[in-house]
N, C-alpha and C positions, 0 to 999 in steps of 0.2 A: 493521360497516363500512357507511357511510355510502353511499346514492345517486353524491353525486358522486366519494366517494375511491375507488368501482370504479370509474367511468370511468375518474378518473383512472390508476387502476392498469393497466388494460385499454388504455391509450392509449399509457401505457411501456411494457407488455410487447409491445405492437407496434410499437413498436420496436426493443424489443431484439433480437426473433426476427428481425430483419433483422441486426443488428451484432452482437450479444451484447453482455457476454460469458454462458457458458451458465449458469452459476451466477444467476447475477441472471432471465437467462429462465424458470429450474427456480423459483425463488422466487417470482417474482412469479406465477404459471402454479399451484402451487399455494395460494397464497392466493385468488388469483382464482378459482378449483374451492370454497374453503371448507373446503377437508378438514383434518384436522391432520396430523400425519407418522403419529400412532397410525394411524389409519382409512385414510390411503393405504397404510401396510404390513399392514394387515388385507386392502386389497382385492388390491395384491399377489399376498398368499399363497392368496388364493382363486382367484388366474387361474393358480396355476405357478409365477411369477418371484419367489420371497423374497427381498425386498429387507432387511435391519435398520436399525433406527430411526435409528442411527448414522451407516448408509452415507450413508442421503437427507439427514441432518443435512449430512454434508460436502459431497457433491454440491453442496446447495444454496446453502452460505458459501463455495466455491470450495477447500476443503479438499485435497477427493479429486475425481475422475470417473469417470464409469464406462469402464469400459476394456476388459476380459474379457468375452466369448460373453454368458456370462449374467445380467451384469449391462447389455447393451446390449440385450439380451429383456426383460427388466426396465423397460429407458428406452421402450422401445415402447408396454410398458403402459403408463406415467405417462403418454406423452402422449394415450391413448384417453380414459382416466379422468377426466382433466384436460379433455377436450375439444378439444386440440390437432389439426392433420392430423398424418397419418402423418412423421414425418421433420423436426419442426422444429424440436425439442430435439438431436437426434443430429446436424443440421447443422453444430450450433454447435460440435461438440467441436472438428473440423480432424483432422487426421492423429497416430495414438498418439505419446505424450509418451516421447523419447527414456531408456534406462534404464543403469542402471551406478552405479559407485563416485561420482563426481565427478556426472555428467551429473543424476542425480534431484535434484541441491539448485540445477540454476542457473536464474537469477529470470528466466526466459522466460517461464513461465503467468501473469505479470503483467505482461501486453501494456504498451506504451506508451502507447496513446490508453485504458487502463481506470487508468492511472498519475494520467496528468497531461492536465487539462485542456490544450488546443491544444498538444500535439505537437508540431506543423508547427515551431513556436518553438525546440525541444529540439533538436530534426533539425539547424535553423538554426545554433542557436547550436555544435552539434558539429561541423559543415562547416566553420565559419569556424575551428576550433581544427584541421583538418585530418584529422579522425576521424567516427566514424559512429553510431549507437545501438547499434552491438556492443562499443563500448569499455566499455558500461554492465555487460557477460556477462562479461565477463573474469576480474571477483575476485569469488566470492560472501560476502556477508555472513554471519557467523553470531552475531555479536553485535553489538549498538548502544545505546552507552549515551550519551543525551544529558541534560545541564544544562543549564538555561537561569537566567539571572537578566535580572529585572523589578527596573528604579528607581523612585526616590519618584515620577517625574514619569508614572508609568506605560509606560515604554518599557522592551523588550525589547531590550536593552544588547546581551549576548555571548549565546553559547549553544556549547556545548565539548563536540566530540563522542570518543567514544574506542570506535574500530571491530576486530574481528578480522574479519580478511580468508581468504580462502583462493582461492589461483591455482587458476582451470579448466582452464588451459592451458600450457605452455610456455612463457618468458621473457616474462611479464609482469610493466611494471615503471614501472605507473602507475595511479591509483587515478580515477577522472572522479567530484567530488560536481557535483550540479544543485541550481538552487534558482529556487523562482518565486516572486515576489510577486503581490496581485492588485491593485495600480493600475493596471497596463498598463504600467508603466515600471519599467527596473528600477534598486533604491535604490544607493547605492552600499554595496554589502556588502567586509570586508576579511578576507582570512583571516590567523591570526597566530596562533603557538606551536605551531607544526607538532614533533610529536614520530615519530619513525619515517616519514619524509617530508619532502617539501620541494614550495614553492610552485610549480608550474611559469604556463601559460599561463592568462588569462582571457577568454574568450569572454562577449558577449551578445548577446540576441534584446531589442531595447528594446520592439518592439512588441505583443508579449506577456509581456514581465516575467521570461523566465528570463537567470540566469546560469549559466555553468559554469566549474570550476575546474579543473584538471591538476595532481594531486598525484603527485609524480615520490618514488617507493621507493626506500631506500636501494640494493636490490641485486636485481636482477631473479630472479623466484623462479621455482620448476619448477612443472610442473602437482601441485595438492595440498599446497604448500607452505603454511603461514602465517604470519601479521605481524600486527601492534597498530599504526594508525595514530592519532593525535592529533592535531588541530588544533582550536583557538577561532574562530568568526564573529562579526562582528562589525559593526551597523550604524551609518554616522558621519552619519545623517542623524535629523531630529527625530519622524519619524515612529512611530506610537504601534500597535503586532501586542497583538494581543490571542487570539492563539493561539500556541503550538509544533506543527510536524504532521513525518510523517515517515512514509514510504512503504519497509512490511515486506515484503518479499519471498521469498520458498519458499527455505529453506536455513535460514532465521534459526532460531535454538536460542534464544536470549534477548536481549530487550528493553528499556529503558526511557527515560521522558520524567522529568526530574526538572527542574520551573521552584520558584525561589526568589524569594519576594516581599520588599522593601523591608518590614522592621514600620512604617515610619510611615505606609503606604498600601497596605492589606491590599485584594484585592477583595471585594467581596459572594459571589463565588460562583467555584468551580473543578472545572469537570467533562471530562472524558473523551468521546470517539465513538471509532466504525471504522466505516470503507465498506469492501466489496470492491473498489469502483471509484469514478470521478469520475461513473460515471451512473447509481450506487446511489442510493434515497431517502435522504428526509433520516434523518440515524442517529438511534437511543436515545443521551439523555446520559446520563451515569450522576458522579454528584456528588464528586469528590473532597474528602480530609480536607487541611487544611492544618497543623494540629498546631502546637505548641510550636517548630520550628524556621521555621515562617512557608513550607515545602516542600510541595506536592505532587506527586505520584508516580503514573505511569503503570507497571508492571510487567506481563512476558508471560513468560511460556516458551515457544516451540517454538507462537508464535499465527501465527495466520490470518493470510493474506496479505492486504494493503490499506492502506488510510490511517487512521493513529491520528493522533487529533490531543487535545493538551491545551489546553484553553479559558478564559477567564475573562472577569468582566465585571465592573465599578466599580461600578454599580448595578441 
């Protein structure tokens, strides 16, 4: 690691130790020390607190946190070891994460501002629909399988998503999807072929680019209950996305991004990221196959919470 990319890094982790979120602080805090996960859980176990390789793996991709006595004796020492003061890891965790049947899978430990760039916008555009950023807690996700298809002219046409749901609560009997573009304005997106659902209201924030949608359930369901919702997006403007992203959150059992390219204008290149959040570094790509049916494929089971996104580029 380079002179400037510690600074650099040493300049984000002070900021993160101010906002979080903790994961990204534990990461960058250990790289900035130089140690690897081997030799921190070596020195660990030399002070008392055995931590496994495992544990710190997830701690520090947002997985797990430490939670239990001894694993917060533990976070103590990480932050000595590390060079940290007393208490500025264990700040960031906030108050233990609620537990039970329904309650461990709902997608609250992926805060809104570690979601989506400008928030503020989110906030907005659910006011105007007459609702709040809890309408987003209501149904957790456990599956998400998205298509996308790319035309000759390089635009990202449709993209048809098909969701299982499950109620967290008591007669709910609507589903809120968000979406943001990054021009600052937002395109005019349409949704259409709603299957297990119906269109209800549309809400935007034009000045930072989100819209939102109100997808109204055939039948309002109990807490625990579940449903398959379906709907196509759809954009009717000429404007040319050069990624699919979609933001996984805690509950998700499985995953995927499936975009379909035009054969008469293949891209050069199609690869894959994940962030834990919007002020993770820049991610590892990792280069997707496109095969025989001109498809590539983003696949998870039971992944990490954060922002997958599938990418391409012409040349």
């Amino acid at each position: 690691m380079g002179v400037d990319e510690r600074y650099s890094d040493r300049v984000q982790l002070d900021e993160v130790l101010v906002s979080g979120p903790f994961s990204l602080a534990l990461r960058l805090a250990i790289r900035g020390s130089g140690l690897s996960l081997d030799r921190l859980q070596h020195k660990l176990e030399e002070r008392g607190t055995p931590v496994s390789k495992t544990a710190l793996s997830y701690w520090q991709h947002g997985r797990t946190r430490p939670e239990r006595p001894q694993s917060l004796r533990a976070l103590a020492v990480v932050e000595q070891v590390v060079g940290l003061e007393a208490g500025a890891l264990s700040s960031l965790l906030g108050p233990p994460r609620p537990r039970g049947r329904w309650l461990a899978q709902q997608p609250n430990s992926l805060r809104i501002d570690e979601a989506w760039a400008r928030p503020d916008g989110l906030a907005r555009a659910l006011q105007r629909m007459g609702t709040s950023l809890d309408a987003l807690h209501r149904l957790t996700k456990l599956g998400v399988h998205i298509t996308s298809t790319v035309g000759p002219n390089h635009k990202l046409l449709e993209s048809t998503y098909l969701i299982v749901v499950r109620a967290a609560q008591d007669d709910v009997d609507r589903y809120v999807a968000a979406f943001r573009t990054d021009a600052g304005m937002v395109e005019p997106l349409r949704i259409e072929g709603t299957a297990g659902c119906r269109l209800g209201r549309r809400r935007d924030d034009e000045a930072t680019g989100f819209c939102t949608y109100e997808l109204l359930l055939e039948r309002p369901l109990r807490a625990g209950e579940l449903t398959v919702l379906r709907y196509t997006l759809r954009s009717v403007t000429a404007e040319i996305d050069a990624y699919q992203s979609h933001r996984a959150t805690p509950g998700l059992l499985d995953f995927s991004i499936q975009v379909r390219f035009d054969p008469s204008c293949l891209p050069a290149r199609v690869y894959r990221t994940h962030r834990l959040s919007v002020a993770d570094s820049e991610p590892e790509e990792t280069e997707l196959w496109l095969g025989a049916s001109h498809t590539a494929q983003l696949v998870e089971v039971n992944p990490l919470p954060g922002i997958y996104r599938v990418a391409w580029a012409w040349d």
